[in-house]
N, C-alpha and C positions, 0 to 999 in steps of 0.2 A: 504494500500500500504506500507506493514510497509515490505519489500522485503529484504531481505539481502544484493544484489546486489545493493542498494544503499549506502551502506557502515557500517563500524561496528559501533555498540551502543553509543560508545565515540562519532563517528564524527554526528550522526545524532543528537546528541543533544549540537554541537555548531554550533551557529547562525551565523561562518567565516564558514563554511564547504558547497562545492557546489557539491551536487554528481553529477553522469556523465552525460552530457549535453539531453541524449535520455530521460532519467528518471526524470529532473529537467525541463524540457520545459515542458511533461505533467502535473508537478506537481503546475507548475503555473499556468497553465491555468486552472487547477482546483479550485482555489482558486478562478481565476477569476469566472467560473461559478457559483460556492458556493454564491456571494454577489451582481451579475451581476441585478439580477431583483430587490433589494433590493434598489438597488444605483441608477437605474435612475428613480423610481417610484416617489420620492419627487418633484419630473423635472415637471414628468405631472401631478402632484398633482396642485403644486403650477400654473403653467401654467394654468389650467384648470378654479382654482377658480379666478385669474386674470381675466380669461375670456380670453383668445386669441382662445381658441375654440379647438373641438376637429376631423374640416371635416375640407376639404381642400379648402371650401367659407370662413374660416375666414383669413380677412388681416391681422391677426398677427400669421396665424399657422410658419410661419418660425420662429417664434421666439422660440415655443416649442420644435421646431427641435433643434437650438441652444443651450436653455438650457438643452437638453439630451445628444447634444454631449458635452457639458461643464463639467457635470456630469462624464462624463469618463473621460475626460482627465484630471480634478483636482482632482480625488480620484486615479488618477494612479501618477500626480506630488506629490499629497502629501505622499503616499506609497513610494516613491520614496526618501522622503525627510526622513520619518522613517529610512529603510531601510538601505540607504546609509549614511544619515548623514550629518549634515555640521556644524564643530566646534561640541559645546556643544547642538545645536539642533539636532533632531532625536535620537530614543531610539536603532537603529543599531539593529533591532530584526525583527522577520517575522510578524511585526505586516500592518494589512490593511486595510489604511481607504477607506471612502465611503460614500456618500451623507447620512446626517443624519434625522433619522424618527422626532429624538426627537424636532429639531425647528418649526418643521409642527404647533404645536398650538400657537407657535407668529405669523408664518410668513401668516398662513391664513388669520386672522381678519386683515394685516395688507395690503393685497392687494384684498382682496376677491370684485371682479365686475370692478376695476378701471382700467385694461390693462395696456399698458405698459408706465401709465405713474406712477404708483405704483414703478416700480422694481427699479429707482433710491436710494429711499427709502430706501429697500429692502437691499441692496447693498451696500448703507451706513452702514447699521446695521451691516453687516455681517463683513463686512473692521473690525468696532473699536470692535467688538464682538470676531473676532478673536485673535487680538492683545493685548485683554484684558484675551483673555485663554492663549495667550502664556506666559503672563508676571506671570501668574498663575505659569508656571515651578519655580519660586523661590520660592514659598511656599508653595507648593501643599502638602506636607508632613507635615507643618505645622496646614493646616487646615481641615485634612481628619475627626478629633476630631469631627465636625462640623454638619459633615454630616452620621451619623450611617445609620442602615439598617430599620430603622424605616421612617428615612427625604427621604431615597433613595428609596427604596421604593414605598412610598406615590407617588414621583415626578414621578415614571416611572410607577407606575399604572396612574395616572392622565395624562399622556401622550396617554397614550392607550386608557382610555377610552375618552380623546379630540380625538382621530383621528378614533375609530368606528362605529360613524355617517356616515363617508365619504367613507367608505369603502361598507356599503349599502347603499348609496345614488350611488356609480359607478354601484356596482351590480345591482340597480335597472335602469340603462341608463344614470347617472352622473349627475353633481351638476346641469347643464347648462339645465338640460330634466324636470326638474321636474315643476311640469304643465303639461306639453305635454299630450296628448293619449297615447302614447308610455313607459310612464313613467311608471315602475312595471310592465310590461308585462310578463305574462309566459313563453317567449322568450328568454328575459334579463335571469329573474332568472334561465332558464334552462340552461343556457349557463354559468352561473357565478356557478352554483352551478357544474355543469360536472369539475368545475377547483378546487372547491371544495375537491371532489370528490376524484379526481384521485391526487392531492397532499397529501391528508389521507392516501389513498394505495401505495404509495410509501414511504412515512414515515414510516408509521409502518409494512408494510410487504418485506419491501425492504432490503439490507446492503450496504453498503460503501458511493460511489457518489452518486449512484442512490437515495439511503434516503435523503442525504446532499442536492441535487438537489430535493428536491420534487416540492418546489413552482416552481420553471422553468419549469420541466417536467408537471406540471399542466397546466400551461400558455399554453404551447405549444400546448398543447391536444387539449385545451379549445380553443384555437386559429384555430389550425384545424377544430375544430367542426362550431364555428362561420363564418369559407370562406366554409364552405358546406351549411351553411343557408342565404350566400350573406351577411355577415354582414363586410365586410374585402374590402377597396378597396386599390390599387398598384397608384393611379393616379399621387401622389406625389413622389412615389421614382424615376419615372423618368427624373422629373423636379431637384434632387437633386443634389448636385455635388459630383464630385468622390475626392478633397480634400480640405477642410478649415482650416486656422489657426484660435486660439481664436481671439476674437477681444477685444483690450483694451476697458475699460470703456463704452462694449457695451451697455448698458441700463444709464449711466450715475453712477455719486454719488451723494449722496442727506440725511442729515443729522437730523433725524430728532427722537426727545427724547422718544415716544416710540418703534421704533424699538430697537434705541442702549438699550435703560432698560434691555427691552427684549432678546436681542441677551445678552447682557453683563452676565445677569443673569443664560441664558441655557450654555451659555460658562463653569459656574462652575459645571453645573448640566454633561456636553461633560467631562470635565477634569476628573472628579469622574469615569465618565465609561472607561477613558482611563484609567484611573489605573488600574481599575478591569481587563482589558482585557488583560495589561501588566505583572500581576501579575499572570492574568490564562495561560497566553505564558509557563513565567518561569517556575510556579511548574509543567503545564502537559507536558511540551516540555524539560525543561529540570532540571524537579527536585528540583527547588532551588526557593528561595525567589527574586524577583525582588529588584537592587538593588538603591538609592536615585538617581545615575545618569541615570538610563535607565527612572525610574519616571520621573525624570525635563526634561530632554531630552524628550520621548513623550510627553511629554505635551506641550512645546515648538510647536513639529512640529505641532502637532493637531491642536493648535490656530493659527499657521504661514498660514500652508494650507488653513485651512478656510478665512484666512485674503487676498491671493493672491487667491482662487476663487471668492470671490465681486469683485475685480476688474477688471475680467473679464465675470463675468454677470452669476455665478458659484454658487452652494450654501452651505454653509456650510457643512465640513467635520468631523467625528469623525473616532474611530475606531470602527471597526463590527465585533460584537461578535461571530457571525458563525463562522468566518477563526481560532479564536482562539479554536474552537470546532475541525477543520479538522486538524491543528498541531496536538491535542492531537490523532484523529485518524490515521492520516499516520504516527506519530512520526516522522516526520519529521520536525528540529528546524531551517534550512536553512534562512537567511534572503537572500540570494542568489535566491531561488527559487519565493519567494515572488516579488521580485523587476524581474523576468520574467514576472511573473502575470502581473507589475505595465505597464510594455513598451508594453505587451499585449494591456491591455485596453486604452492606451493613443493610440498607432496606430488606434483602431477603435474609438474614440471619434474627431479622426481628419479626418473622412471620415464619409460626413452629410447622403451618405447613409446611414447607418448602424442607425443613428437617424430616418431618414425617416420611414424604414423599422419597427424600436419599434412604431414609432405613427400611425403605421396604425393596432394596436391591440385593438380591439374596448373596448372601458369603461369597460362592461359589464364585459369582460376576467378577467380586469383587479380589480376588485371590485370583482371577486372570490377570487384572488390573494391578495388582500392587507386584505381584513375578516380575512385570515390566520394570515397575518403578523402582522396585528393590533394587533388581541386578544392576539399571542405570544407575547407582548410589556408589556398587560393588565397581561399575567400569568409570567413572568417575573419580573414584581412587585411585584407579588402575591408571589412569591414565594422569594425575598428577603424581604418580610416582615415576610415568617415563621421563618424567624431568630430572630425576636423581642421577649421581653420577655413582655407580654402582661398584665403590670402588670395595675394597676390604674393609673398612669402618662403618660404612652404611646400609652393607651386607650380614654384618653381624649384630648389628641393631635391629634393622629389621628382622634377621630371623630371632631373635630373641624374646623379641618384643612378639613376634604374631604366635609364636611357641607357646608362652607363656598364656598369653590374650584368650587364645582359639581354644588350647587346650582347655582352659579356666572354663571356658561357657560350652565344651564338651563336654568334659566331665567337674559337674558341679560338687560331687560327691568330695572330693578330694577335698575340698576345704573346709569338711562340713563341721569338723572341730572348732571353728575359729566362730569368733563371737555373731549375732545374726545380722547386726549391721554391716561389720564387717564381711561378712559370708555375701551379702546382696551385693557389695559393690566388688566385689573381687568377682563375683560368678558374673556377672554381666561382660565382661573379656575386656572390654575397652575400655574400663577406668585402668588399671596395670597395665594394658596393651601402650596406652597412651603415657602411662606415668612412665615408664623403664623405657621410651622414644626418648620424650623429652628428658630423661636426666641423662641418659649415656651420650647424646644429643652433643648435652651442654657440658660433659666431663672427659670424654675421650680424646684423647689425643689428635689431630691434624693431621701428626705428621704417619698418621696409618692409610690416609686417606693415596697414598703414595703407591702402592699395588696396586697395577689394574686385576679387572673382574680375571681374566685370564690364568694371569699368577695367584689369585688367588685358587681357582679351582685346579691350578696342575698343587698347589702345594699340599690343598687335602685331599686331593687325588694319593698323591705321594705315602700317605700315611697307612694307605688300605693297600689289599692286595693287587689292583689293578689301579687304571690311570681311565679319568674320564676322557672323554673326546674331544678334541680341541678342534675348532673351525681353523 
């Protein structure tokens, strides 16, 4: 959509610039489409494994409903707080957050079977978790050193491969089914795989929205196909209301040392991708290096955001890297069009239809959908670690660290001696995966970094009875 009629090259790449109102209402709501499935998926993730259920017999499915429509309207407040700004908070750019994948491996093990007496908890973490990324904005350029593409990396591969279990465990009838008869059925997979499917062929045989949208245009298919095989019931959207406001401290706050660890810690792991995506805005939207205040400023609001969704029963927010994908293809740098997006998604997050309506997309749809989304998380990794230089010191970091990590949320059993808090964040893989990154990181020698990968593999070749193969 990169159309001339929305105005010349100067204005489309300053971020004060709103072109005219026919061309900027669809262009936010494209954005909203672009991140729409991405952001309430964490809602019924986390709901699910709480246990509140996923039919309309369980006495806590309204609360799913709730935290979906929460999901909207605090990635559309915080968008809003980018966007617009207040003081030295928000980066004033079209940047837009969105309930984030990356806390999924704390906030699992931290509610997984307990209901909703869990989410207090929950909500604690996310409160001081937030507030501890905003305070981040005063030295986020200070500590970037910290974190290279080797630490970062590792964290966001270890992210994806924590949350691809869950993705065929939906596919296969979801967390709550297994045991069942039903559970792995040729049914399940055929339906989860149709979303598969047709989200592949619109990504790669597709252009513009259409590709941008593939997971949506999946879901949707996959969704159609499942109310043709009766798998889809409406029972609940009738009973739902036509408007709600948030509700303060609806699940309660509740303080307790490993959630805030955990939250405190992904917080820095949120800040690091706010950068990235702040700094993918400026160079593909408008050419230039993002500058220290638009950095302290997003980072501010990403932790503020996240900090006023706990307190009303919300889950933490970051910024999503899609939208920064779709600036660079409409070239359009607008934070104008953005914060349409943002009032978009906040009006349907305060109408519980429209939450209704997502929870009645069964597991199955939806476990075609997140396979996508996960493994993109796992090759996202993968792919800012090809920026590593793979010598002997950054090789033995990283196997250390994913050994230690993987093995941890393999086998949880192994630690089960150690206290319960501590047992939660050690078994989640990526609190240690990440911690023993960054210290060996920051304490190993330099001058290891002097062996290439080569020499290194003939020297532990050397050790065994044979020699690996050398190119």
């Amino acid at each position: 959509m990169t159309d001339t009629t929305l105005g010349t090259a100067q204005q489309l790449q300053d971020p004060n610039y709103t072109p005219p109102l026919a061309k900027a209402v669809p262009l936010g709501i494209q954005h909203v489409l672009a991140m729409f499935v991405s952001n309430v998926t964490p809602a019924i993730i986390i709901a699910g494994a709480a246990g509140f259920g996923f039919g309309s017999n369980s006495p806590d499915f309204p609360q799913m409903i709730y935290m979906i429509q929460m999901s909207m309207v605090f990635a559309g407040i915080a968008t809003l707080i980018q966007t617009i700004g207040v003081g030295p908070i928000g980066a004033r750019l079209p940047i837009v957050q969105g309930t984030s994948f990356a806390f999924l491996p704390i906030m699992i093990p931290l509610v997984a079977g307990k209901g909703v007496d869990a989410m207090a908890g929950l909500m604690g973490g996310i409160l001081i978790g937030g507030l501890f990324q905003a305070s981040l904005g005063l030295v986020i350029n200070k500590i970037r050193f910290a974190l290279p593409p080797l630490v970062t990396g590792l964290i966001v591969t270890m992210i994806g491969l924590a949350l691809v279990r869950v993705g065929i465990q939906y596919a296969a009838g979801g967390v709550p089914a297994i045991g069942t008869p039903d559970y792995g059925t040729l049914q399940n997979w055929f339906v989860a795989s149709v979303v598969i499917l047709v989200t592949l062929g619109f990504k790669f045989f597709t252009r513009g929205m259409a590709s941008i949208s593939a997971v949506l245009i999946g879901l949707l298919v996959g969704y159609v196909v499942a109310y043709l095989m009766g798998m889809v019931s409406f029972a609940n959207v009738g009973r739902a209301a036509s408007f709600s406001l948030p509700n303060p401290l609806h699940f309660g706050l509740e303080f307790q040392f490993a959630a805030i660890v955990g939250f405190c810690f992904m917080a820095v792991v949120s800040a690091i991708e706010t950068v990235g995506d702040v700094s993918g805005i400026t160079k593909g939207g408008a050419g230039r290096e993002a500058t220290a205040k638009e950095l302290a400023g997003a980072t501010y609001a990403d932790g503020l955001g996240s900090a006023v969704a706990g307190l009303f029963g919300a889950l933490p927010n970051t910024s999503f890297s899609q939208n920064v994908g779709l600036i660079a293809i409409t070239g359009v740098m607008s934070r104008h069009v953005v914060t349409i997006g943002a009032i978009f998604l906040i009006a349907a997050g305060l109408i519980p239809k429209v939450g209704a309506i997502i929870s009645t997309v069964p597991i199955e749809v939806l476990g075609g959908g997140v396979i996508v989304m996960f493994g993109m998380v796992v090759a996202s990794g993968i792919s800012m670690l090809s920026d590593v230089d793979w010598n002997r010191r950054n090789m033995v970091i990283f196997a250390i660290a994913l050994s230690i990590g993987l093995g941890l949320q393999l086998e949880p059993g192994a630690v089960q001696h150690l206290p319960g808090t501590v047992k939660v964040l050690m078994t989640s893989g990526l609190l240690p995966a990440a911690v023993i990154a960054i210290v060996l990181n920051l304490v190993l020698p330099q001058e290891l970094s002097g062996e290439s990968t080569d020499e290194v593999a003939g020297g532990m070749a050397g050790h065994g009875e044979g020699h690996l193969p050398h190119d």
